[in-house]
SELOTI-177360 format. One record per residue (C-alpha): residue number from 1; x, y, z. Coordinates in Angstrom, 1 decimal, decimal comma. Layout:
// residues N
ATOM;NUM;X;Y;Z
...
// end
This chain:
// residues 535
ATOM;1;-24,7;-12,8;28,0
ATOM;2;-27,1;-10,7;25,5
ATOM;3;-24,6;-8,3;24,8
ATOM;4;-21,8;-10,8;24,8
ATOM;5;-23,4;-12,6;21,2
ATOM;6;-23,1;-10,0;18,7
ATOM;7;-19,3;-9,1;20,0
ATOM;8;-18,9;-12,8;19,2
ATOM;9;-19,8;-12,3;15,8
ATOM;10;-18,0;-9,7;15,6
ATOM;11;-14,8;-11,5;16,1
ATOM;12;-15,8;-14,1;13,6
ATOM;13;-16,6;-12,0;10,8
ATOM;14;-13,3;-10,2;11,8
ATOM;15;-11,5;-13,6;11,2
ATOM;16;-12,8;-14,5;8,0
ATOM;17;-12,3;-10,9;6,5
ATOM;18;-8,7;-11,0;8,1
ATOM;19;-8,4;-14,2;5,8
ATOM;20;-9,2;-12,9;3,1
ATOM;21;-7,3;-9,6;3,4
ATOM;22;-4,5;-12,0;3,5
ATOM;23;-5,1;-13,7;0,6
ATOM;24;-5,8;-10,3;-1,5
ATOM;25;-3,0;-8,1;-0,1
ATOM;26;-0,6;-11,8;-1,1
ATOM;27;-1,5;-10,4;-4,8
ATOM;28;-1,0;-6,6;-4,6
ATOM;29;3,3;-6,8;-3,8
ATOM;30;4,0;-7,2;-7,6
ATOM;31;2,7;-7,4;-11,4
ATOM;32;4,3;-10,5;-11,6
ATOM;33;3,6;-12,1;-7,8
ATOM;34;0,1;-11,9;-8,8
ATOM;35;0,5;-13,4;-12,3
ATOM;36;2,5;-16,5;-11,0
ATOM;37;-0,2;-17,1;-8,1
ATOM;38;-3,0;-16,8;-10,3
ATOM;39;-1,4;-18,7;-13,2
ATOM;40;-0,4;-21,1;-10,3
ATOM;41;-4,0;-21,2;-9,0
ATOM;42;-5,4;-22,0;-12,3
ATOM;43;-3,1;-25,1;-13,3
ATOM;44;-3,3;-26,6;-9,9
ATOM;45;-7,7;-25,8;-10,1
ATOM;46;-7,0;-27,8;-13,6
ATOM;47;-4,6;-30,3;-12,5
ATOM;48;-7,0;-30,9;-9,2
ATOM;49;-10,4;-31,3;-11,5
ATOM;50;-8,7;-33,5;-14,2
ATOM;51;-7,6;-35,9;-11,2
ATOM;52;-10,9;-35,8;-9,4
ATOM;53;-12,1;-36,4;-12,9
ATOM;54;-10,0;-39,4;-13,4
ATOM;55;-10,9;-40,8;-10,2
ATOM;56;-14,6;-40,4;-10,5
ATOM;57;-14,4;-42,4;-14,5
ATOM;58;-13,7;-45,2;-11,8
ATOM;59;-16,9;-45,5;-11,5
ATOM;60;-18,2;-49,2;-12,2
ATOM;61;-14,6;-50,4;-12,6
ATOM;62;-13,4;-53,3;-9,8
ATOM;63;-12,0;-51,5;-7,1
ATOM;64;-12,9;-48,6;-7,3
ATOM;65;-14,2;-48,0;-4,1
ATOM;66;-10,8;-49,0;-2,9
ATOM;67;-8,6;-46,4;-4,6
ATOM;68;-11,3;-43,9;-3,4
ATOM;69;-10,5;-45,0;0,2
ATOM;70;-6,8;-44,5;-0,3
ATOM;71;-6,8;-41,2;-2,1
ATOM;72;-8,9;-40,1;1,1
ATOM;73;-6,1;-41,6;2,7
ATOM;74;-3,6;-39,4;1,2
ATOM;75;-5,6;-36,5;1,9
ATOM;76;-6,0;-37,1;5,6
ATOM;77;-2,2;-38,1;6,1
ATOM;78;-1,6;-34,5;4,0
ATOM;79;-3,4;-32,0;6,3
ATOM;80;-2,4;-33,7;9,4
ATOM;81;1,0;-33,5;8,4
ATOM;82;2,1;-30,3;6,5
ATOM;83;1,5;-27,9;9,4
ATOM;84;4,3;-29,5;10,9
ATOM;85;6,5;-28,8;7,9
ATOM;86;4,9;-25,5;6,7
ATOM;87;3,8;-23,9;9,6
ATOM;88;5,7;-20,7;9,5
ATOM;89;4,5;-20,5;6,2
ATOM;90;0,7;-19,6;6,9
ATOM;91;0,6;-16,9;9,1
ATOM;92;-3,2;-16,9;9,5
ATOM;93;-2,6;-20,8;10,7
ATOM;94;-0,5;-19,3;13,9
ATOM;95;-2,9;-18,6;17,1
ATOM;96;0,5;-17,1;18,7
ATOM;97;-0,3;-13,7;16,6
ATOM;98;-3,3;-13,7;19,0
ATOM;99;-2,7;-14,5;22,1
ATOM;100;-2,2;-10,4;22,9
ATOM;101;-5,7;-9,8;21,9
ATOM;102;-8,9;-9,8;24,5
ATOM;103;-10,3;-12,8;22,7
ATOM;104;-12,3;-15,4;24,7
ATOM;105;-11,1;-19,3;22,9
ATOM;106;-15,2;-19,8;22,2
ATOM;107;-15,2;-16,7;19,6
ATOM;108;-11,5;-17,3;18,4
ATOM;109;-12,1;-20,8;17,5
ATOM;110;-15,3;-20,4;15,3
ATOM;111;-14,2;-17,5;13,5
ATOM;112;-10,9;-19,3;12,9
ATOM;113;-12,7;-22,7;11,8
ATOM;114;-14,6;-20,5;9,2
ATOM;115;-11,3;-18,3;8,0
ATOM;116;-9,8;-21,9;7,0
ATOM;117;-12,2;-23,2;5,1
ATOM;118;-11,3;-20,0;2,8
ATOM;119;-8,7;-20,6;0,3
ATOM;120;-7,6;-22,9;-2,2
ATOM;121;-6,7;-26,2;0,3
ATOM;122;-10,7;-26,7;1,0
ATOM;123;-11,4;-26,3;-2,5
ATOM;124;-9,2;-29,0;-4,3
ATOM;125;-9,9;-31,3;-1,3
ATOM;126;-13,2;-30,9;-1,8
ATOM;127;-13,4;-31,4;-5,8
ATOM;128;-10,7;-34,7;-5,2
ATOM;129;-13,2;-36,1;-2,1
ATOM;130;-16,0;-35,6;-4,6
ATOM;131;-14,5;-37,5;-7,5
ATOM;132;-13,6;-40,4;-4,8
ATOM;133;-17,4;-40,3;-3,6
ATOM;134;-18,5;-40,2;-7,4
ATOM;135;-16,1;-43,5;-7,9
ATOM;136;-17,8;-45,5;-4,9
ATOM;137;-20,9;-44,6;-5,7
ATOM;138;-23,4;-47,6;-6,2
ATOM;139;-26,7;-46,1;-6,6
ATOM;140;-29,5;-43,3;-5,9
ATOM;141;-29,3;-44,5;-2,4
ATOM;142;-25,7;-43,1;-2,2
ATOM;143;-26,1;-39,4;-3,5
ATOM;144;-27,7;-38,2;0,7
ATOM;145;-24,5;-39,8;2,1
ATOM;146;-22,2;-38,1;-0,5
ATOM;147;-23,9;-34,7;0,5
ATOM;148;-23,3;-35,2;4,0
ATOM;149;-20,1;-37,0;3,8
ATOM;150;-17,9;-35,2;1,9
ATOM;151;-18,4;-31,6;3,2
ATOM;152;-18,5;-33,6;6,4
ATOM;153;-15,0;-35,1;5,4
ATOM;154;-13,3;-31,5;4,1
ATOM;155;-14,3;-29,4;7,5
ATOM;156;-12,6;-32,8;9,5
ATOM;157;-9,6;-32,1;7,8
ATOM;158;-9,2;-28,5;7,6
ATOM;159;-10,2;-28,8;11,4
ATOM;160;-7,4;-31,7;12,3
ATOM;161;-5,1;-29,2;10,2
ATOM;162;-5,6;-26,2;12,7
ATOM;163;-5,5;-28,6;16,0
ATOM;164;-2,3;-30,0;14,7
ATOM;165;-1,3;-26,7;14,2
ATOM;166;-2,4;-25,0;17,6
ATOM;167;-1,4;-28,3;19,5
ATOM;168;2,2;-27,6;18,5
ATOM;169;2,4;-23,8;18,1
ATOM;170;4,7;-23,3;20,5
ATOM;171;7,3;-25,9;19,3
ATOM;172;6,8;-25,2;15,8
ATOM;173;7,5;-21,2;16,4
ATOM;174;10,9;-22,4;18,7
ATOM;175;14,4;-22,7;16,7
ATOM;176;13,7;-26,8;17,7
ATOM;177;10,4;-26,7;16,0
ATOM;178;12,1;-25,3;12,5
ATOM;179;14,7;-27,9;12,6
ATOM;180;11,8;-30,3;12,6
ATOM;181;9,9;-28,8;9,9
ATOM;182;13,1;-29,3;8,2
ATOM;183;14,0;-33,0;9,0
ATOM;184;10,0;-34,2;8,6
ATOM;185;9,9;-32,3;5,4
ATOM;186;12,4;-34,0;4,2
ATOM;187;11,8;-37,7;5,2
ATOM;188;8,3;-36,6;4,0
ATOM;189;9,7;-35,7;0,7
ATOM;190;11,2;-39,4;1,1
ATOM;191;7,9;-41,0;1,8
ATOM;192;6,2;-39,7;-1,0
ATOM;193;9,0;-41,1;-3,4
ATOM;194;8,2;-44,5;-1,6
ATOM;195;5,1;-44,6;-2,5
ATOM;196;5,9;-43,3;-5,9
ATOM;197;8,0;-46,0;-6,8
ATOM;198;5,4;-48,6;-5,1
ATOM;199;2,7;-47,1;-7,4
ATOM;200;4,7;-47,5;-10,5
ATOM;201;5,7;-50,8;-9,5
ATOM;202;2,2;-51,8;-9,5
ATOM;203;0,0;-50,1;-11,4
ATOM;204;2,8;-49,0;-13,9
ATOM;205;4,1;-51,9;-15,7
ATOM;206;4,2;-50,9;-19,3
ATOM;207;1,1;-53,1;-21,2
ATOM;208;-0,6;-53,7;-18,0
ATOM;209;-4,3;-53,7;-17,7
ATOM;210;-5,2;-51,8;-14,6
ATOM;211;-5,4;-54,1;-11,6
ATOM;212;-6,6;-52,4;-8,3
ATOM;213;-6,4;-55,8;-6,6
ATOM;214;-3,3;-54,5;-4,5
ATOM;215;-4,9;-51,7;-2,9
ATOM;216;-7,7;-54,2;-1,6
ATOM;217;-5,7;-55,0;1,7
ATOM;218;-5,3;-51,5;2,4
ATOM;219;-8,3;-50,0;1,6
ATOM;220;-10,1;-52,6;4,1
ATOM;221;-7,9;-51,5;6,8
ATOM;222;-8,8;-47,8;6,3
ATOM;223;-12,3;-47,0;5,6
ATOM;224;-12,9;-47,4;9,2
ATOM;225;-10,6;-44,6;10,2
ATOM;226;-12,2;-41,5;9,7
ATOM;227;-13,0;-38,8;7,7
ATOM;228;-12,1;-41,8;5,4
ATOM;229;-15,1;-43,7;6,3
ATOM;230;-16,9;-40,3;5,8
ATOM;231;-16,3;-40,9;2,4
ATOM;232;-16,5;-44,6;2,0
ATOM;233;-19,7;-44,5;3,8
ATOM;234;-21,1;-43,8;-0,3
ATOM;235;-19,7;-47,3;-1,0
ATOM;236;-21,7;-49,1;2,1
ATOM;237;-24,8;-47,7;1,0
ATOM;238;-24,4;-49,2;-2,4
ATOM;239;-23,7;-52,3;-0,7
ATOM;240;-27,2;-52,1;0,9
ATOM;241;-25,1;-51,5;4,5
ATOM;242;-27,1;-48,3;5,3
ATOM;243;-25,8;-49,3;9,3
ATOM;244;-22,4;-49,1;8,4
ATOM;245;-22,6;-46,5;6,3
ATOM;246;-24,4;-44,3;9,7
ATOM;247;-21,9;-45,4;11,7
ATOM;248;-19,0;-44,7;9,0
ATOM;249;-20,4;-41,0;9,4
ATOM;250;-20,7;-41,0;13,3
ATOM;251;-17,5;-41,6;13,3
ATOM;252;-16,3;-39,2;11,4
ATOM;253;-18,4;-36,6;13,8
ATOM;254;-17,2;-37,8;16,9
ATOM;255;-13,8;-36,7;15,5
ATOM;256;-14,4;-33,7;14,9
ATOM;257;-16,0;-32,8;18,5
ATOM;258;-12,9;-34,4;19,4
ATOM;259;-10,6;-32,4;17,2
ATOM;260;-12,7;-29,1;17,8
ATOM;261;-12,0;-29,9;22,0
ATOM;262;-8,5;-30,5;21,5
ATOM;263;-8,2;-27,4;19,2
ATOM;264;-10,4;-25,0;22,3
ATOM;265;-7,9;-26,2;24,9
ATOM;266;-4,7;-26,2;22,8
ATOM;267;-6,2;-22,0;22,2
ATOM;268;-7,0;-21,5;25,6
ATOM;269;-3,6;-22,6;27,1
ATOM;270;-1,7;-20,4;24,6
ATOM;271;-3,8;-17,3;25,8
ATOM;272;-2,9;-18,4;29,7
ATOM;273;0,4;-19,5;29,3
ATOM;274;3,4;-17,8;29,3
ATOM;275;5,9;-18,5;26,1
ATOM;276;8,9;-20,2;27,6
ATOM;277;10,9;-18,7;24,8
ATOM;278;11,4;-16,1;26,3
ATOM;279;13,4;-16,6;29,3
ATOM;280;17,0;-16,6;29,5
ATOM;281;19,1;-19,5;30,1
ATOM;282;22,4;-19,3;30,8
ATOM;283;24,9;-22,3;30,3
ATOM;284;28,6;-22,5;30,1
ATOM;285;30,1;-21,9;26,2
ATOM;286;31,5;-25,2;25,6
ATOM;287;34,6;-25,1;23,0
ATOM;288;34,8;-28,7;20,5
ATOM;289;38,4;-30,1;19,9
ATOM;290;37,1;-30,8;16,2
ATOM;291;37,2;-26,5;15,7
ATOM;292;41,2;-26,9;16,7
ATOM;293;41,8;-28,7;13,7
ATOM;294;40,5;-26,4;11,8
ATOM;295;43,3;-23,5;9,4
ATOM;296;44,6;-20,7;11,5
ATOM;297;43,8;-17,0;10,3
ATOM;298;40,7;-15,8;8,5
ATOM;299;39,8;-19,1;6,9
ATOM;300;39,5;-21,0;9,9
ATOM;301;37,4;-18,6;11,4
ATOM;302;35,3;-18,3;8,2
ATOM;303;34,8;-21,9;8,2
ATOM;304;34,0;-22,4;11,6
ATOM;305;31,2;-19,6;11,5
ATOM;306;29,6;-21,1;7,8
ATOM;307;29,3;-24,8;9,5
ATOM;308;28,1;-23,1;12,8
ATOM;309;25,3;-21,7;10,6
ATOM;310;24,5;-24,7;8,6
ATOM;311;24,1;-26,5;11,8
ATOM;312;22,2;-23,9;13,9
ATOM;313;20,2;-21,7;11,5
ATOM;314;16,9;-22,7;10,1
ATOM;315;17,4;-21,3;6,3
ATOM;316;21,4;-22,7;6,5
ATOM;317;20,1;-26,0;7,7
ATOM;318;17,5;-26,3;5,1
ATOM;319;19,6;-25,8;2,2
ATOM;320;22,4;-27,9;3,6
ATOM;321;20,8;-31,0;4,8
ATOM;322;17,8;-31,1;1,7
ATOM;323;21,3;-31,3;-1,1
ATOM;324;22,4;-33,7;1,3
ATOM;325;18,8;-35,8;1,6
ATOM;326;18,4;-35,7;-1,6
ATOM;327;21,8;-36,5;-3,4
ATOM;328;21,4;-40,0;-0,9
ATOM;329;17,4;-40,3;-2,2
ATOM;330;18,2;-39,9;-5,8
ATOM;331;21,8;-42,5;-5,5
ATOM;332;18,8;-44,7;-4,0
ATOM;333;15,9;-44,5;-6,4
ATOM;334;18,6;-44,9;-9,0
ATOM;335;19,5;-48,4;-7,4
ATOM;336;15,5;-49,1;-6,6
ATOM;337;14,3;-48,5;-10,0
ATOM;338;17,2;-50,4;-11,8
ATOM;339;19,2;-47,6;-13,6
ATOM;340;21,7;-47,4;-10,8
ATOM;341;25,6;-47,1;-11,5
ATOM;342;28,4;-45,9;-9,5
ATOM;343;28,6;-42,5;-11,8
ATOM;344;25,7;-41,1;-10,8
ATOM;345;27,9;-39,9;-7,6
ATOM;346;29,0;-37,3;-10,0
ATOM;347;25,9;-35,8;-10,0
ATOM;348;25,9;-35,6;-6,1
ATOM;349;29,3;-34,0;-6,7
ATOM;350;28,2;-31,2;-8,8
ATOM;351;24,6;-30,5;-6,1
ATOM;352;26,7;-30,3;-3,5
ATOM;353;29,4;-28,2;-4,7
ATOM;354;26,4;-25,6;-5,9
ATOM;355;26,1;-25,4;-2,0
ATOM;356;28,4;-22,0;-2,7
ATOM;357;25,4;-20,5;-4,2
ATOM;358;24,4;-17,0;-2,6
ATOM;359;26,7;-17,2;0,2
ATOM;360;25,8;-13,6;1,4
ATOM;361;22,4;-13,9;0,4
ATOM;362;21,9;-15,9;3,2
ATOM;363;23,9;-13,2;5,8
ATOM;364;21,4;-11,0;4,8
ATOM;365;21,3;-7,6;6,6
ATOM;366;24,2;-9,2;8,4
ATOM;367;26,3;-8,7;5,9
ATOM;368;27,4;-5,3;6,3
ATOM;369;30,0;-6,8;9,6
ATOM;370;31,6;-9,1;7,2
ATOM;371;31,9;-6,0;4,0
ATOM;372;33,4;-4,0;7,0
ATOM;373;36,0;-7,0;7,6
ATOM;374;36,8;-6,7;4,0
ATOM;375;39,4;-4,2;2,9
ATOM;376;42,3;-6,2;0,7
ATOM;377;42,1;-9,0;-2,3
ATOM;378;43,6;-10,9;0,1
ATOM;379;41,0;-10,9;3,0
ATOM;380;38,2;-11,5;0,0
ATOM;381;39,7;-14,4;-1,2
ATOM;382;40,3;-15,8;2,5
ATOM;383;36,5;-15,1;3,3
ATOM;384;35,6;-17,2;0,1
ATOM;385;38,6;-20,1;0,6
ATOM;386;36,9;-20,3;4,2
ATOM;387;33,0;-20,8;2,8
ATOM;388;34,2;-23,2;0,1
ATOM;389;36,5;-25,0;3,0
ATOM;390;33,0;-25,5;5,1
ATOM;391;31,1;-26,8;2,0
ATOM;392;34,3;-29,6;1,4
ATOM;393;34,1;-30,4;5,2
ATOM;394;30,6;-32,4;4,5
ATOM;395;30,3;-32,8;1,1
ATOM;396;33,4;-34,9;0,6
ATOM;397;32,2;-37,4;3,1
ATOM;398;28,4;-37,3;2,2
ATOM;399;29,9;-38,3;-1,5
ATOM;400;32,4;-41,1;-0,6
ATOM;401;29,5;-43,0;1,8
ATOM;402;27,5;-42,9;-1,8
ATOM;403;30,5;-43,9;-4,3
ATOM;404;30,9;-46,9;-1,8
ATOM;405;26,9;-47,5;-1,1
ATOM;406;26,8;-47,7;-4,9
ATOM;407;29,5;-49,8;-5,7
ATOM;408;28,4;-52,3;-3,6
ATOM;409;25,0;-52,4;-4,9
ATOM;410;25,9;-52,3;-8,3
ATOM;411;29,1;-54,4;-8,0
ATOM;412;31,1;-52,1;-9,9
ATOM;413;34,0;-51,9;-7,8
ATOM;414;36,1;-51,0;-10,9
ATOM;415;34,5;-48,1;-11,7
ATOM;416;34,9;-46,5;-8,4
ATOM;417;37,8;-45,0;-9,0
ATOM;418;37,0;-43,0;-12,1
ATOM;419;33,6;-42,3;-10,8
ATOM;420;35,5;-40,4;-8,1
ATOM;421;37,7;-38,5;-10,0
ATOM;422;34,7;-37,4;-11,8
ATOM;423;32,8;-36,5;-8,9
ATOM;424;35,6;-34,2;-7,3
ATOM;425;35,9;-32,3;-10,7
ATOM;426;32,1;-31,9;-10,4
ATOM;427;32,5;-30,9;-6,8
ATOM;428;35,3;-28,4;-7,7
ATOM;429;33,7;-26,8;-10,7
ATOM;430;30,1;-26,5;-8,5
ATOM;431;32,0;-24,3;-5,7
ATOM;432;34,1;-22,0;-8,4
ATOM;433;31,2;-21,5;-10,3
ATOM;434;29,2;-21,2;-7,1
ATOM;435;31,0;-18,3;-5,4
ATOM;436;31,3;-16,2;-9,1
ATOM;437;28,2;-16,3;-8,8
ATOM;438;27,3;-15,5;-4,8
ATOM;439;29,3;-12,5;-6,2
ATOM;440;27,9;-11,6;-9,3
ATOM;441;24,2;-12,0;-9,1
ATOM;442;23,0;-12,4;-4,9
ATOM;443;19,6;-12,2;-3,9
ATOM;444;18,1;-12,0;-0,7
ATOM;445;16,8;-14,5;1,5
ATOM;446;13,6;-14,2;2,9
ATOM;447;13,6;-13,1;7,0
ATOM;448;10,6;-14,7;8,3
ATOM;449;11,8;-17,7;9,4
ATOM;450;10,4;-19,9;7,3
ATOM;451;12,7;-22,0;6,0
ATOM;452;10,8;-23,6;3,3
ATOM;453;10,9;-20,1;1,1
ATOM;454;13,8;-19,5;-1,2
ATOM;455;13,6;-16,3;-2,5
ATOM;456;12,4;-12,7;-1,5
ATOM;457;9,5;-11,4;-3,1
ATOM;458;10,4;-10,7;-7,0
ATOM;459;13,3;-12,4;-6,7
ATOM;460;12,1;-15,6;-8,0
ATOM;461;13,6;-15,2;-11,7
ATOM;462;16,6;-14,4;-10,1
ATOM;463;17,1;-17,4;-8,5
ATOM;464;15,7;-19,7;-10,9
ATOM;465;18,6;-18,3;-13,4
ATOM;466;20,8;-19,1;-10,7
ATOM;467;20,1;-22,6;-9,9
ATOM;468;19,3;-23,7;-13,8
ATOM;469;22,3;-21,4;-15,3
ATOM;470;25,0;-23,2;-12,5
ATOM;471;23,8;-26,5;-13,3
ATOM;472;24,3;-26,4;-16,7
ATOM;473;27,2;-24,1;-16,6
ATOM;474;29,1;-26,7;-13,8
ATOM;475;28,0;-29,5;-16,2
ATOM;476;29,9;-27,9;-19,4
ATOM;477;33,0;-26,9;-16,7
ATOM;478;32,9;-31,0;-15,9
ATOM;479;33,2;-31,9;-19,4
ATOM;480;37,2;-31,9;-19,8
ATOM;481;37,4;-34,3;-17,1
ATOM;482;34,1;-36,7;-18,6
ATOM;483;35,7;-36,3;-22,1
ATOM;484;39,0;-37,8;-20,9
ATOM;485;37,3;-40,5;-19,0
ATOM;486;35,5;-41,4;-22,2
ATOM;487;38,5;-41,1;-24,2
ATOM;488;40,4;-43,6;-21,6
ATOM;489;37,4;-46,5;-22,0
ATOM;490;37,1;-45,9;-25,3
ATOM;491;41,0;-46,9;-25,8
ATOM;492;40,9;-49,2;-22,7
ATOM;493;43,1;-47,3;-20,8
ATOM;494;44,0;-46,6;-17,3
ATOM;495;40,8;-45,3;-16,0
ATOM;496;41,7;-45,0;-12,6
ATOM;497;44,3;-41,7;-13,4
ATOM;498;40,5;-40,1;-13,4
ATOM;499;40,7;-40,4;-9,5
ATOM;500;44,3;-38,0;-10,0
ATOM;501;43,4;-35,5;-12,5
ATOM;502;40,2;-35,0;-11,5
ATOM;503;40,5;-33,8;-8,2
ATOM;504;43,6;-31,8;-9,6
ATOM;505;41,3;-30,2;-12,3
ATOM;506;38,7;-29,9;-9,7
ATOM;507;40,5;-27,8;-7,0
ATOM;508;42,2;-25,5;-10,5
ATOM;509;38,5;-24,8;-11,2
ATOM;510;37,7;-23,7;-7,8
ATOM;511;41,1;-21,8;-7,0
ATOM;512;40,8;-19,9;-10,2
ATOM;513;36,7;-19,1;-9,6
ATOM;514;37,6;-17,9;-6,0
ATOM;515;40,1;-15,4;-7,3
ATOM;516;38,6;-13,7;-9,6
ATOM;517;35,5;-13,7;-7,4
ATOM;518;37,5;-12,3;-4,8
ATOM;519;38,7;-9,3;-7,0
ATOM;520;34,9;-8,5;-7,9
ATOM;521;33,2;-8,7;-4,0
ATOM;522;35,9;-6,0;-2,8
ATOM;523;34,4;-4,1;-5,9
ATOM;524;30,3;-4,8;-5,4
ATOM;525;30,1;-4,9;-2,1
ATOM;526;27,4;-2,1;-1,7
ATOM;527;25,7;-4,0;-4,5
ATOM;528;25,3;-7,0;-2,9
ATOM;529;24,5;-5,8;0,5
ATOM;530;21,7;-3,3;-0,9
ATOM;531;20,7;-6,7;-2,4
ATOM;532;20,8;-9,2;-0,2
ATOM;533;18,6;-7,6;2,6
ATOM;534;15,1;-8,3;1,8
ATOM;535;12,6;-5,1;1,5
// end
């Protein structure tokens, strides 16, 4: 047992230094990687202590204590939740990298409690936890339980954070786990929005005195659920409830020896148990009838294999099914918040369309089969028409269920019509302009199975040209067809021929991208597959 303690250590101070080498070799791939993280690190530091700042000149003000409660709130529904949606995405936050290692659970989990409580996540908690105590506060008599109960609070939720993470690792690492991560991410995107729009709607009324009244309900509900009680446990001792305020903090203990248990056996069954990943099932290939009614030839086959990726691989799905989430989120904020009208489908129109962006990016190394395929103009232009095909398969119905959803919640049934039109010329210019430029300026796709990374590693510029220069330049290719519809209620004229020459102007736009596209890939295709495989 003697010689058993200082191996022990050992392993923990192994842990924490791995940490950190992560977090220092993170800065040494580029110049300007380590300029954007640090410039990053310092505006979210400053963004962090100016709300902890705001929070904490509570202080004194009715309800305070309340909006302290709910900010710990936020933070506890936060670290419980974004290892489900980010997990790939922190490497030292995967025990699976372990499992191959002589490490007993005992070591492994101390040293790996320690190695998260270094970075930037404990830090901001820790200054926004301290604001919220600083807000509650109601006396000398408070300052021992802020001490205890906001360190107390910050190791609770960087320890739920790991268990959550460890609990799950196996279905987070599994091709079912990313498509999770990529449908909770986005309904968590959705949430947020929610209670975006609910704070505005009460607390941002232009004029308005702040009124925390609204929070009261809430807050009452929470500050028994810990770590929050951890941290409202300031606000009982002001009250003179020093008995509450111990029991607020026992609490919060007793979850963490819970949470610390949970995260010991969820570590010692991943270094027992076999990774059921690995075996082989076999199952009879099942054909569709929907892939029959697909084109003959190249393009059908094209088509088939680009929805076949959308649908099955994490990066594809990601891309495909956020532009979807959140053309339907913004057609709905714009009828919650009272600027809604049936035109903003055109907006969808163009997002979608821009779905043609980097279409061999993501092939990646894979690339190189379909550059071998490609030996005529002809062949080119049917491996584009195929892509652009897959992207009109569900965009077109994704933006006729919003035309209608917003006509019928704005009543303007008349304006369909045009607002169509419109939309399919946005759609059409967003998928000529898109695969010019898959062509002319690909990057690579990161490999690591994340799917909530963009970009390679110094490829960031390069893809923020991308998304920035074919928004604005689809917008300017819209304009004929918004310039006639302007011209037509201007004069009161037939609006609805939008709904004909737009679609018409639409598919010329896309046709005549595609070509001349197709004449440049036979031309850089060493180009774009030296590019599109990440190094």
């Amino acid at each position: 047992m003697t010689t058993s303690l200082p191996a022990d250590r050992s392993v923990v101070r192994t842990l924490v230094s791995l940490k950190l080498r992560l977090l220092a070799n993170g800065l040494r791939r580029s110049p300007g990687r380590r300029a954007v993280y640090l410039i990053g690190s310092v505006l979210g530091l400053l963004f962090t202590a100016a709300a902890a700042t705001a929070v904490a000149f509570l202080h004194g003000h009715a309800g305070a204590a309340d909006a302290a409660v709910l900010l710990a709130a936020a933070l506890t529904l936060g670290w419980a939740a974004l290892p489900l949606f980010l997990f790939s995405g922190d490497e030292s936050a995967d025990p699976t990298r372990l499992t191959m290692l002589p490490l007993r659970p005992g070591p492994l989990l101390r040293g790996s409690v320690l190695a998260a409580l270094v970075g930037p996540g404990p830090v901001l908690s820790l200054l926004l936890l301290t604001g919220a105590a600083v807000a509650a506060a109601g006396g000398a008599g408070s300052a021992p339980f802020a001490v205890v109960g906001v360190p107390l609070a910050v190791v609770t939720l960087v320890v739920l954070s790991r268990a959550v993470a460890a609990g799950n690792a196996r279905m987070l690492s599994s091709r079912r786990g990313k498509d999770f991560a990529i449908f909770g991410g986005l309904l968590f995107a959705v949430l947020i929005q929610v209670g975006n729009l609910a704070f505005q709607s009460a607390f941002g009324r232009p004029g308005a005195t702040l009124d925390l009244a609204p929070i009261e309900p809430w807050a009452a509900a929470l500050r028994w659920v810990p770590p929050i009680g951890a941290v409202d446990a300031v606000r009982s001792t002001g009250t003179g409830s020093y008995a509450v305020a111990v029991a607020q903090l026992a609490l919060t203990a007793g979850l963490l020896a819970l949470l610390l248990r949970w995260w010991h056996v969820s570590l010692r069954h991943l270094m027992v148990t076999a990774d059921a990943s690995t075996l082989v099932r076999t199952r009879g290939v099942r054909g569709s009838r929907a892939w029959g009614l697909l084109p003959d030839g190249r393009v059908g086959a094209v088509m088939q294999r680009h929805l076949r990726y959308a649908w099955r691989e994490p990066r594809a799905k990601a891309a495909v099914f956020t532009s979807i989430g959140m053309t339907l989120v913004f057609g709905a904020l714009s009828v919650i918040q009272g600027w809604a009208s049936v035109y903003v489908v055109a907006a969808g129109g163009l997002v979608l369309g821009l779905q043609m962006l980097n279409l061999f990016g993501m092939d990646g190394s894979a690339f190189w089969m379909v550059a071998a395929t490609l030996g005529t103009r002809a062949q080119a232009r049917d491996e584009l028409r195929g892509r652009a095909y897959a992207v009109l398969a569900y965009a077109v119905p994704v933006l006729l269920v919003l035309g209608f959803g917003l006509a019928a919640a704005t009543g303007q049934w008349g304006a369909l019509a045009p607002a169509l039109g419109l939309t399919l010329a946005a759609l059409g210019a967003g998928i000529g302009l898109g695969g010019l430029l898959s062509v002319l300026a690909p990057y690579a796709m990161p490999a690591d199975g994340s799917p909530m990374r963009t970009a390679a590693p110094g490829q960031t510029g390069l893809v923020l040209m991308n998304s920035f220069g074919s928004m604005l330049g689809g917008t300017v290719l819209t304009l004929p067809v918004g310039a006639l519809l302007l011209w037509l209620l201007a004069v009161d004229g037939p609006a609805w021929t939008v709904l004909a020459a737009g679609p018409l102007y639409g598919a010329l736009v896309a046709a005549l991208g595609l070509r001349f596209a197709a004449g440049r890939l036979l031309e850089r295709l060493p180009e774009i597959l030296a590019t599109t495989i990440e190094r």
